[in-house]
N, C-alpha and C positions, 0 to 999 in steps of 0.2 A: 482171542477175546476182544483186545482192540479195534479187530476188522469187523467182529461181528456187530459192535457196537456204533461204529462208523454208519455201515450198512442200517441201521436203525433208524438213524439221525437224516441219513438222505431218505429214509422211506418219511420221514416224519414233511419233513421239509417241501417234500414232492409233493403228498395229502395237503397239506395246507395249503399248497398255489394251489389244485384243482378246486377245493371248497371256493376259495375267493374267486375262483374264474365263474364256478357256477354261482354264488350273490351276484357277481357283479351281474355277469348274463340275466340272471331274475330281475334286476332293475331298469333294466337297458330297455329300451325303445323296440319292438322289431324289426328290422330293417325295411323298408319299403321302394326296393329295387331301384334304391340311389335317388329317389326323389322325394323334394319336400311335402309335407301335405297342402292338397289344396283347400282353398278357402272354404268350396261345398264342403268340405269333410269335415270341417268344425262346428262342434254343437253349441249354443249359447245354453250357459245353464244357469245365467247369476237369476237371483228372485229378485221380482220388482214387489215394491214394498205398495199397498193398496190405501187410500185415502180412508179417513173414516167412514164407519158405517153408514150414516146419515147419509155420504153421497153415493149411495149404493141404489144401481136402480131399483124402483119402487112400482107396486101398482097404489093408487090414492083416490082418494071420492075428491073431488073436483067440480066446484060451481066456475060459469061463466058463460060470459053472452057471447064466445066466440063457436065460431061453428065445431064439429069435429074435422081432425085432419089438422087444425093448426098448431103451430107450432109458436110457444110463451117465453121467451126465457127471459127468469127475473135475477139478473146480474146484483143488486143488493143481497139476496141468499145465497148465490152460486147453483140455481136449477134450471133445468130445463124440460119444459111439460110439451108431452105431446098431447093432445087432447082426443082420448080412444073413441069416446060418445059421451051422450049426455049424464052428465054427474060423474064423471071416468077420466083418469087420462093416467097414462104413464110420467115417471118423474127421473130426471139422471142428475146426476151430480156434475157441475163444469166446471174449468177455469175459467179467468176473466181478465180482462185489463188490468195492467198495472195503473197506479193511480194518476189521470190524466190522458190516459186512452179510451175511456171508457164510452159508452155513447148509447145510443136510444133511438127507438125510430120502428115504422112500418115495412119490412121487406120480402121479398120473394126469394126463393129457394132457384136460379140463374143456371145452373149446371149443375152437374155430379161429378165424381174421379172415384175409384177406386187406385189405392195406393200412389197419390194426384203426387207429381212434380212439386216442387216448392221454387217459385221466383221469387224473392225476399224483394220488396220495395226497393229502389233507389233510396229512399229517405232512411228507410232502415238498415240499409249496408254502410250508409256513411254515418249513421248515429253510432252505429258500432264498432265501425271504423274507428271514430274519433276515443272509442272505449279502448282501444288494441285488438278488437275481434274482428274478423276478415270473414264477410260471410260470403259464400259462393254464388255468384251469378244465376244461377241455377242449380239444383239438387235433384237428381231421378230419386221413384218415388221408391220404397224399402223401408226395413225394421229401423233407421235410423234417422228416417227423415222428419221433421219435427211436425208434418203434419198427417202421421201415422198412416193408418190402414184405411182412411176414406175421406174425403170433403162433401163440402154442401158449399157451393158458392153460394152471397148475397147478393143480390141484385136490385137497384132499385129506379124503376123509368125505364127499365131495359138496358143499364148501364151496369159494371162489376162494381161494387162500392171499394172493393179491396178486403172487405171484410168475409168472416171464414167462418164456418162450424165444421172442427174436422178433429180427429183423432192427437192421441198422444203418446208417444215412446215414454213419458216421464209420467204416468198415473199417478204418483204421490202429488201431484201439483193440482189436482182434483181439489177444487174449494178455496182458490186462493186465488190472489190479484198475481200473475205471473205471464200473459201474454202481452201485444203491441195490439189490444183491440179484438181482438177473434176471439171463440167460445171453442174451448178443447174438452174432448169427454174422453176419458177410457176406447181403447180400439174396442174393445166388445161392445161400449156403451154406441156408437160413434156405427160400427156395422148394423146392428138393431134396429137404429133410428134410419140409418139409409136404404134399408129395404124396407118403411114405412112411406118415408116421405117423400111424394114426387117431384119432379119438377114442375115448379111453379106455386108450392106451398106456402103457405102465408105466414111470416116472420114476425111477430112481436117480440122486440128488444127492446125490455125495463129499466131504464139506468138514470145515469147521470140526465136532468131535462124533463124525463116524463112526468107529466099533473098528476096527480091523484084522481080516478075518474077516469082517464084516458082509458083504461083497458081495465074493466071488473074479472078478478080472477077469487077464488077463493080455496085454498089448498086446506082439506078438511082429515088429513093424518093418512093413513096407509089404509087400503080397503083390505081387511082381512082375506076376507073371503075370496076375493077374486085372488091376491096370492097364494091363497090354500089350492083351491081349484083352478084356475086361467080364467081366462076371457076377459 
């Protein structure tokens, strides 16, 4: 009776280490022939959080004496109008200057980049230097470069002014004073407009300086219908 009981107690014993070898085994990793995963292999999946709706590109009825093909942006709102044709223009939502970067002025559209390199100023590597942030001499262009999936350089005289219309890894910064002077849109907003606008497109930039007068624009709400339909 004893032995048979014994014999019980190791059968019981034995079934419980194989269940836990097969959990653990169900939680475990597969092995992957000793090697770590590479970087390709990682998915990014966090969600990026979207600005309000208002800076959501828009189609809108649109007065002004500038031609079509130009491009508006009125940094007191945080918009930026392409202008489609007469009485028309598309509308995006940007970021802007922080307070005291801000600026105004007539310019051209200098070059394009698709997924452009970032050289962060000398002025602006030692401003943030002197913060404790250490920005890197250069940055290749990727999902984490702070001037996302496209540029529009400015240019004015045939000179780079330094200044920028380009993309952004951070979308929720859509509609606030958070850059060193350049105008950031959404990468989709930001792709859109760069297969619109060519090189050498005419830049108005509203800000800090500009008269009342200097540039008649009149933004007249959202065109229905062309949202319903296109064009």
């Amino acid at each position: 009776m004893k032995r048979h009981a014994s014999k019980l107690v190791a059968i019981a014993i034995a079934t419980s280490a194989i269940l836990a070898a097969a959990n653990a085994q169900a939680f475990t990793p597969a092995p992957t022939s000793g090697t770590t995963p590479k970087s390709s292999d990682i998915v990014l999946v966090a969600t990026q959080k979207k600005p309000p709706k208002q800076f959501w590109r828009t189609k809108v009825r649109f007065s002004t004496d500038e031609a079509p093909g130009t491009i508006i942006v009125d940094t007191n709102n945080k918009f930026l109008y392409y202008i489609d044709g007469p009485n028309r223009a598309t509308r995006y939502g940007i970021g802007v200057g922080r307070e005291g970067f801000g600026w105004s002025g007539v310019v051209k559209v200098g070059r394009k980049a698709e997924w452009p390199t970032w050289t962060p100023p000398e002025e602006m590597r030692r401003r943030e230097a002197a913060k404790g942030r250490i920005l890197p001499i250069t940055q290749e262009g990727g999902i984490d470069n702070p001037l996302g999936a496209r540029a529009m350089y400015l240019y004015k005289g045939g000179r780079d002014t330094i200044f920028r219309i380009h993309g952004t890894n951070q979308p929720w910064t859509i509609g606030q004073n958070m850059s060193s002077g350049c105008i950031r849109m959404m990468n989709n907003d930001i792709e859109h407009l760069y297969d619109r606008a060519d090189v050498g497109t005419k830049v108005i930039v509203i800000g800090p300086g500009s008269k009342t007068g200097d540039t008649y624009f009149n933004d007249r709400g959202v065109d229905i219908f062309r949202q319903i339909f296109g064009g």
